[in-house]
C-alpha positions as CSV (number, residue, x, y, z in Angstrom):
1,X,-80.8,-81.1,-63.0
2,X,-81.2,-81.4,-59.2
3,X,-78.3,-82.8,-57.5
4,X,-78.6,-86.4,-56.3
5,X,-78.6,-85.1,-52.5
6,X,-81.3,-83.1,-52.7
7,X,-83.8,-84.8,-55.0
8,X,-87.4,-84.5,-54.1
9,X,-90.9,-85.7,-55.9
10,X,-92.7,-82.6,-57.0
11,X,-94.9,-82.1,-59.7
12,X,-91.4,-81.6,-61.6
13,X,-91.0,-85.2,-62.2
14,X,-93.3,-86.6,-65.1
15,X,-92.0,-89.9,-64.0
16,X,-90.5,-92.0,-60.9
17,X,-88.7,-94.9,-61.4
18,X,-87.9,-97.4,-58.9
19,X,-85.0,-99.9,-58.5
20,X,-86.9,-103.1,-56.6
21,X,-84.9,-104.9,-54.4
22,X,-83.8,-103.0,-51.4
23,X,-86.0,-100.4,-52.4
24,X,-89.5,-102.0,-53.0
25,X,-89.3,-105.1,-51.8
26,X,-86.7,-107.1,-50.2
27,X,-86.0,-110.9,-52.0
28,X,-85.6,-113.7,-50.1
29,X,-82.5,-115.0,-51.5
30,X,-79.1,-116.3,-50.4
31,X,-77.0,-114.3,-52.4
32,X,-73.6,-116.0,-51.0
33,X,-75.5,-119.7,-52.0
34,X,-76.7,-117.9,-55.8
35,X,-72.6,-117.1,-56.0
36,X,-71.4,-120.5,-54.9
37,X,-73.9,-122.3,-57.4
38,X,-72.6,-120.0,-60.3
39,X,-69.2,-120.5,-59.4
40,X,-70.0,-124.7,-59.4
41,X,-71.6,-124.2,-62.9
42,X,-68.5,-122.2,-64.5
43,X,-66.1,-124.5,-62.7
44,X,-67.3,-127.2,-64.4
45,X,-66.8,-126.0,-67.4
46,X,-63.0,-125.0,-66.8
47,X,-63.8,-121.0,-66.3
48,X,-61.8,-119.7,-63.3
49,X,-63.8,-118.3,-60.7
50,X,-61.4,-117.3,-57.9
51,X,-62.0,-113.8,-55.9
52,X,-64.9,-113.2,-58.8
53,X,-68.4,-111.4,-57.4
54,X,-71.4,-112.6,-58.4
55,X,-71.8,-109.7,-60.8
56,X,-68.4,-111.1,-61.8
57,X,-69.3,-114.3,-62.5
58,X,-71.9,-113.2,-64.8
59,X,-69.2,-111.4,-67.1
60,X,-67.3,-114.4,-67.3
61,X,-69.9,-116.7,-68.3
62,X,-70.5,-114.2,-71.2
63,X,-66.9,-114.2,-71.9
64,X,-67.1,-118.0,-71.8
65,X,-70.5,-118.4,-73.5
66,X,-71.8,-120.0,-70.4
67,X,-74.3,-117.3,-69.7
68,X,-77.5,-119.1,-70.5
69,X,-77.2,-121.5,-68.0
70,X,-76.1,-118.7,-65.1
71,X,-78.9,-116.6,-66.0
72,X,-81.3,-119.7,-66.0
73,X,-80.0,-120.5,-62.7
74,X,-79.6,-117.6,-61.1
75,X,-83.2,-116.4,-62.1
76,X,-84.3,-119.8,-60.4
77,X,-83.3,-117.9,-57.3
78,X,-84.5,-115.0,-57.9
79,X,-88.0,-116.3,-58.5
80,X,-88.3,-118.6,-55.6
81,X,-87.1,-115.3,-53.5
82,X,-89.8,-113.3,-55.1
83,X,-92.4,-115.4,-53.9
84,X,-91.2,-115.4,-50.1
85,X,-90.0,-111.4,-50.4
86,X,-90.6,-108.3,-48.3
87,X,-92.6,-105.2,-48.7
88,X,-90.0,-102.3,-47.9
89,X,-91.7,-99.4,-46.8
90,X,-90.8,-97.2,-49.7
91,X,-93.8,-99.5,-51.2
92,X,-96.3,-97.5,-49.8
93,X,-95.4,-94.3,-51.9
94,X,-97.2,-97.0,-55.2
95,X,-99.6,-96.1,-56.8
96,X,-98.3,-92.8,-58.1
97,X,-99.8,-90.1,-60.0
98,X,-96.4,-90.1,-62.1
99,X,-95.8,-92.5,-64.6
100,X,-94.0,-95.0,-62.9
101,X,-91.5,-98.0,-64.0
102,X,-89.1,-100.2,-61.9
103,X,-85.7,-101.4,-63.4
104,X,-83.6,-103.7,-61.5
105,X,-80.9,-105.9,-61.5
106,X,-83.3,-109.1,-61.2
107,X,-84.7,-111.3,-63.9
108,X,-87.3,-109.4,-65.1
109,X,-89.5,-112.7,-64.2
110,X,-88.4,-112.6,-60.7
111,X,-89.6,-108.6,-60.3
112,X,-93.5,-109.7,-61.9
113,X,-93.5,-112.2,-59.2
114,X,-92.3,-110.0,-56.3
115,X,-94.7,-107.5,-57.6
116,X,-97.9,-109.4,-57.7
117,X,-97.2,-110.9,-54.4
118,X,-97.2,-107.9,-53.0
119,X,-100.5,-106.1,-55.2
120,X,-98.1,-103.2,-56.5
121,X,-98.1,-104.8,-60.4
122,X,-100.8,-103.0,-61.3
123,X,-98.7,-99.7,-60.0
124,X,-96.3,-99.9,-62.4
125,X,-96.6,-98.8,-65.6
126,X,-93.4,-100.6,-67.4
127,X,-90.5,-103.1,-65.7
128,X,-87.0,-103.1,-66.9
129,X,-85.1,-106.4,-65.8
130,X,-81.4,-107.9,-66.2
131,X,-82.7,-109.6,-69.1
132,X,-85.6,-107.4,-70.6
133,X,-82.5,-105.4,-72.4
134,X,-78.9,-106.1,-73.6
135,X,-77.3,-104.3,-70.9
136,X,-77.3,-103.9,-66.9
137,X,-77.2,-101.3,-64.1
138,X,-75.0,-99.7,-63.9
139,X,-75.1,-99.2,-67.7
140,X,-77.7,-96.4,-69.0
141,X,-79.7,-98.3,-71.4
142,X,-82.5,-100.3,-68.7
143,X,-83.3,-97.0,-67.1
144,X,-83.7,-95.3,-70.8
145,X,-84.9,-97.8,-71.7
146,X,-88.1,-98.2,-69.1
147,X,-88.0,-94.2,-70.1
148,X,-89.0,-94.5,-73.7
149,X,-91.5,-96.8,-72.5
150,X,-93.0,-94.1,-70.5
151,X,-92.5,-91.7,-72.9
152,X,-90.7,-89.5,-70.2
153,X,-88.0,-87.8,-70.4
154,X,-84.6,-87.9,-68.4
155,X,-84.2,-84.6,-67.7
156,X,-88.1,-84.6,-66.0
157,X,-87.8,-87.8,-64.7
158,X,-86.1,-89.5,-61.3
159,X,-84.6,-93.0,-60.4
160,X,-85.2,-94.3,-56.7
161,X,-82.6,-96.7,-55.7
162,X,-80.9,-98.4,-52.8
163,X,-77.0,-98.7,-54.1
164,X,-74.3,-96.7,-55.1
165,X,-74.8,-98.6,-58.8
166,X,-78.5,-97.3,-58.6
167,X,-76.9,-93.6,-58.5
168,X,-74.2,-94.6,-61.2
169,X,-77.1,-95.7,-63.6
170,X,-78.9,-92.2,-62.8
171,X,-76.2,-90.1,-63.6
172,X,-75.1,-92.2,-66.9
173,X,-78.7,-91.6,-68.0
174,X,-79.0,-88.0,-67.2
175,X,-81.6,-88.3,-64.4
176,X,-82.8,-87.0,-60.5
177,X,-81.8,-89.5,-58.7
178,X,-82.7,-90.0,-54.6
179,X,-81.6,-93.1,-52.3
180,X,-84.5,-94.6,-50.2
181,X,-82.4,-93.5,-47.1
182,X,-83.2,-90.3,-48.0
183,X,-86.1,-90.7,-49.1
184,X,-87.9,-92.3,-46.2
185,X,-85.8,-89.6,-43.6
């Protein structure tokens, strides 16, 4: 496998897989509002929510089987963002001769809207959300599982990310991986 640092495309890769926001496009969401609002939600329903991240928040509403309603909410967000977002300039690497997938940490809902706004839907060949599978980035299984869906396989295949969690999720699933710092240097 070629080390995170010095990942390139080449006609190695059967398939390229990108996070989306921060590396696609940018959403237009308050994140610090989206955390507040959560917070509100699981306060009212007695779950402590001191010093707790976002990503925090959404382990306790599992714990507390208040998730629905934070996902619900929280892909609210995510949608209205989507229709307001930014083209990143990574973008303009889509279409790809590769088979190509995104997987991100956004309702999956949230990433067809970003990506129709922005005409790359028809570049991408299978999405991966925060609630297409049972688990998340970090976690292996959304980037294995967008994969599969390509019929690709991790060992020819490379993740595109903006975030140290992006990496994480590359190395738990055996694949290149390459930060769009890098990428657009």
């Amino acid at each position: 496998m070629i080390p995170a640092e010095t990942a390139h495309v080449s006609d190695a890769y059967e398939a390229v897989v990108y996070d989306l926001d921060g590396t696609l496009v940018e959403l237009d969401v308050d994140w610090g509002q989206v955390r507040q609002e959560v917070a509100a939600i699981l306060e009212a329903r007695g779950v402590d929510t001191d010093g707790a991240t976002l990503w925090d928040l959404f382990d306790r509403a599992r714990a507390a089987e208040e998730h629905p309603a934070v996902e619900q909410r929280v892909a609210a967000f995510e949608r209205e963002g989507a229709r307001t977002s930014t083209r990143l300039p990574l973008a303009a690497e889509l279409p790809r001769e590769e088979a190509t997938g995104v997987v991100s940490l956004n309702a999956e809902s949230a990433c067809r809207i970003a990506l129709e706004v922005h005409g790359l839907d028809s570049a991408v060949d299978v999405l991966v959300g925060r609630d297409t599978v049972d688990e998340s980035k970090p976690h292996p299984q959304p980037l294995r599982a967008a994969l599969a869906s390509l019929d690709a396989s991790p060992d020819r295949s490379l993740f595109v990310g903006d975030s140290a969690s992006d990496a994480e999720t590359a190395r738990r699933a055996g694949v290149d991986f390459q930060s769009v710092s890098d990428r657009l240097d």
